[in-house]
C-alpha positions as a Python dict, from the first residue, in 0.01 Angstrom:
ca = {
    (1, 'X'): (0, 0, 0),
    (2, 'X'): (-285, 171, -176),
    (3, 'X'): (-566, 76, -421),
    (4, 'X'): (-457, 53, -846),
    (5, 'X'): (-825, 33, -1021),
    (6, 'X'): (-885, -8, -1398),
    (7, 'X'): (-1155, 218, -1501),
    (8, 'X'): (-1397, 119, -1809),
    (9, 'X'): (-1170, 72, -2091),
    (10, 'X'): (-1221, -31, -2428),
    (11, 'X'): (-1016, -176, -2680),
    (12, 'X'): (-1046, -345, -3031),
    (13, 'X'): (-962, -699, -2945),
    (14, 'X'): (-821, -765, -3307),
    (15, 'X'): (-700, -391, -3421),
    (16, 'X'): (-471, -168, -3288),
    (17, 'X'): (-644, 75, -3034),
    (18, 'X'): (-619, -17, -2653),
    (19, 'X'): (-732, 262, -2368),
    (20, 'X'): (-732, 214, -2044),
    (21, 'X'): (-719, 406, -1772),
    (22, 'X'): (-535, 377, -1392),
    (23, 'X'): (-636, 566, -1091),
    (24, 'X'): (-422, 484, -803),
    (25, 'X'): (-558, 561, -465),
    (26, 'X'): (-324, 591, -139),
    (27, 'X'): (-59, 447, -319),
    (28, 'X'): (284, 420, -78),
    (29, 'X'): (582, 633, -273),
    (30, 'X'): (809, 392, -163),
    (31, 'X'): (613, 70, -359),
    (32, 'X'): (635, 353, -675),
    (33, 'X'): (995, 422, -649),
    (34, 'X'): (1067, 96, -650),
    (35, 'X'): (909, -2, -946),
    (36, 'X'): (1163, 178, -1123),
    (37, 'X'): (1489, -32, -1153),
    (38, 'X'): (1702, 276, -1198),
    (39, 'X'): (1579, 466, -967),
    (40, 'X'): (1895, 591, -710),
    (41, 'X'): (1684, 734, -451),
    (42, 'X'): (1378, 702, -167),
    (43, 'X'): (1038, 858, -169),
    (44, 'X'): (772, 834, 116),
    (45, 'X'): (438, 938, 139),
    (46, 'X'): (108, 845, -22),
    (47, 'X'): (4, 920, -355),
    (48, 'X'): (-290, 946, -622),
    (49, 'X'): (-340, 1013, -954),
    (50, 'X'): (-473, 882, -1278),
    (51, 'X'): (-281, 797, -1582),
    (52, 'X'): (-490, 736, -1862),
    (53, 'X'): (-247, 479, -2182),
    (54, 'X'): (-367, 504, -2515),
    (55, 'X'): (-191, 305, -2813),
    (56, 'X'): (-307, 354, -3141),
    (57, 'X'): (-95, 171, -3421),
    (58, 'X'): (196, 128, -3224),
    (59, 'X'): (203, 450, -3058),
    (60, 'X'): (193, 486, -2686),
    (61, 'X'): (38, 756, -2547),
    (62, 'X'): (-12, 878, -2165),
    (63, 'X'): (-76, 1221, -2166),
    (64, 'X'): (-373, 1423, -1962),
    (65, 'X'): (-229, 1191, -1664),
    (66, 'X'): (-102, 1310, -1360),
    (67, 'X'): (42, 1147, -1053),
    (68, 'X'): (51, 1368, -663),
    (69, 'X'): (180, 1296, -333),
    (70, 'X'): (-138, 1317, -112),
    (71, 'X'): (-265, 1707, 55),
    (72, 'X'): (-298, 1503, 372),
    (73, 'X'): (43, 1315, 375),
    (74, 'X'): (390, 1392, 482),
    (75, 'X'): (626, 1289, 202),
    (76, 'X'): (1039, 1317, 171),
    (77, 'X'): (1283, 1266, -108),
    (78, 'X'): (1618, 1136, -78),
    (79, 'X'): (1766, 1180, -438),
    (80, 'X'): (2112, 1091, -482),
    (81, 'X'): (2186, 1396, -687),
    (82, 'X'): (2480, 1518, -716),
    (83, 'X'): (2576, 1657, -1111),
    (84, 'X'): (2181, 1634, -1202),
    (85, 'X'): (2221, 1993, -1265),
    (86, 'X'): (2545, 2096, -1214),
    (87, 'X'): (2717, 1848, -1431),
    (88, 'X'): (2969, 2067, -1672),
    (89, 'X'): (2906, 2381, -1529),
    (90, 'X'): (3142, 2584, -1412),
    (91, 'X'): (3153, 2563, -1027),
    (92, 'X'): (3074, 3005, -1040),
    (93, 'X'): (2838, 3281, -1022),
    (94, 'X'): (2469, 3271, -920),
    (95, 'X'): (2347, 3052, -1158),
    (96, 'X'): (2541, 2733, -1047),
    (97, 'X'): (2511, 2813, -678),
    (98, 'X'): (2151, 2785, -746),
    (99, 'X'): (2139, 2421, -896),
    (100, 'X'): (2375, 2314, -666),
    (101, 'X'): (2139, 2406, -358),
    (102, 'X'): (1840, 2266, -540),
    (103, 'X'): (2075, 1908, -566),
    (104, 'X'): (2169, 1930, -218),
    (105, 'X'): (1805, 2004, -136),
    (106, 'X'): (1669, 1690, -298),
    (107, 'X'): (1923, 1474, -91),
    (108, 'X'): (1667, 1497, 168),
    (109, 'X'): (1369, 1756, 130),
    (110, 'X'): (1065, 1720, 327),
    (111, 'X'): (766, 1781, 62),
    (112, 'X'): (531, 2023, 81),
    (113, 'X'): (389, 1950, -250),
    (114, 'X'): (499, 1665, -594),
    (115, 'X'): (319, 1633, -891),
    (116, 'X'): (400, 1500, -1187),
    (117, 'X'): (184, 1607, -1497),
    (118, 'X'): (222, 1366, -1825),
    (119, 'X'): (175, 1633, -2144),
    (120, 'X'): (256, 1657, -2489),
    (121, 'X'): (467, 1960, -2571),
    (122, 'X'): (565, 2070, -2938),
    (123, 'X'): (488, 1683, -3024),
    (124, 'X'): (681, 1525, -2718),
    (125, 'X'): (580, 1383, -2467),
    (126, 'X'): (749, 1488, -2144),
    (127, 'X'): (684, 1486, -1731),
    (128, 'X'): (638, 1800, -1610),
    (129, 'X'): (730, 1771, -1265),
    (130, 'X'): (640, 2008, -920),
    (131, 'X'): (838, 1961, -619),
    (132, 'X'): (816, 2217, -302),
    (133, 'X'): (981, 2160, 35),
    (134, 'X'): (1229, 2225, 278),
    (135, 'X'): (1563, 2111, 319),
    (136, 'X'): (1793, 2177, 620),
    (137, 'X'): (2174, 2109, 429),
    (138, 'X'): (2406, 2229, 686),
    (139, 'X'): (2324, 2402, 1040),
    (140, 'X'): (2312, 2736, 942),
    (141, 'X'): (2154, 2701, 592),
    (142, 'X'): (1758, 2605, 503),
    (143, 'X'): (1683, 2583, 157),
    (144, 'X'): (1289, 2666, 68),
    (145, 'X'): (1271, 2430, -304),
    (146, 'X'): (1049, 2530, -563),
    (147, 'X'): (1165, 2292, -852),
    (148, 'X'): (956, 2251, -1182),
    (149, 'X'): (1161, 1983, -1372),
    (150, 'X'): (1049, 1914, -1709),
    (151, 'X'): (1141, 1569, -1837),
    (152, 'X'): (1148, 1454, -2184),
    (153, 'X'): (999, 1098, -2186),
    (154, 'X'): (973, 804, -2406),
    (155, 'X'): (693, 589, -2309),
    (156, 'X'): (850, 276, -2361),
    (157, 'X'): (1165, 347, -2256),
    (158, 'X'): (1013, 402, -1916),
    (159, 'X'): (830, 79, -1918),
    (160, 'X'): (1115, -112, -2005),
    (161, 'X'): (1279, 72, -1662),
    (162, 'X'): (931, -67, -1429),
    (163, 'X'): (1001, -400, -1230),
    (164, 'X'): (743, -574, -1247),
    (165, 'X'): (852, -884, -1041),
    (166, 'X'): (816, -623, -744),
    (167, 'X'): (415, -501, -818),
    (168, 'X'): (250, -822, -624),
    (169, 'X'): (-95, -775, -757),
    (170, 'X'): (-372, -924, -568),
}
């Protein structure tokens, strides 16, 4: 399922700084999306990244990390997303016909291209998120996705969402 290394860290073994860094390596999307319990979806390819965590006096911190599906791998996302954007919008004009195609693209889009970038914006931290594929959702319509989610993200609100019964180290 792919290689998770620690890269030199250092810490202060009785104060409050800790860094350390991940790189994952040919990591299987599926073994990621499952690590998160709420997670109503599938993703498959192989991915890499490094995510660096900092925590200085009780302050998380993962930004300048980024996490990407593979150049050389075919990925696909099956997102069960129906109201992700469309939720209380009127069901007219241009503007909701275009989130609605981008939810019924993610229902099952062959990627082209996902990244996830983990910044600090304005003083919060958020995902900034790059998803490009293709998406056949009825016979006569193909939809070509560029999405750029940006997700506002609490550190340790997403690490309370990780299983980590399902990680088997070795």
């Amino acid at each position: 399922g792919g290689t998770l290394v620690f890269e030199p860290t250092r810490f202060d073994l009785y104060g409050e700084e800790i860094y350390i860094v991940l790189r994952l390596n040919n990591v299987d999307g599926s073994r990621i999306a499952s690590l998160l319990k709420d997670f109503d979806g599938e993703i498959t390819g192989t991915f890499s990244g490094r995510i660096p965590l900092r925590k200085v006096k009780d302050q998380l911190d993962f930004t300048g990390g980024f996490l990407e599906l593979n150049q050389s791998s075919r990925g696909r996302l099956r997102y069960r997303s129906d109201g992700l954007l469309t939720e209380g919008i009127q069901p007219v004009g241009s503007e909701y016909k275009l989130r609605r195609n981008t939810e019924l693209a993610l229902k099952d889009l062959a990627v082209k291209r996902l990244r996830l970038d983990f910044v600090e914006e304005d003083g919060e931290r958020k995902i900034l998120g790059q998803v490009q594929g293709k998406a056949q959702i009825d016979k006569k319509t193909t939809i070509n996705l560029d999405y750029r989610p940006r997700i506002h993200v609490d550190l340790w609100e997403l690490l309370q969402e990780i299983d980590f019964e399902t990680l088997d180290l070795e």
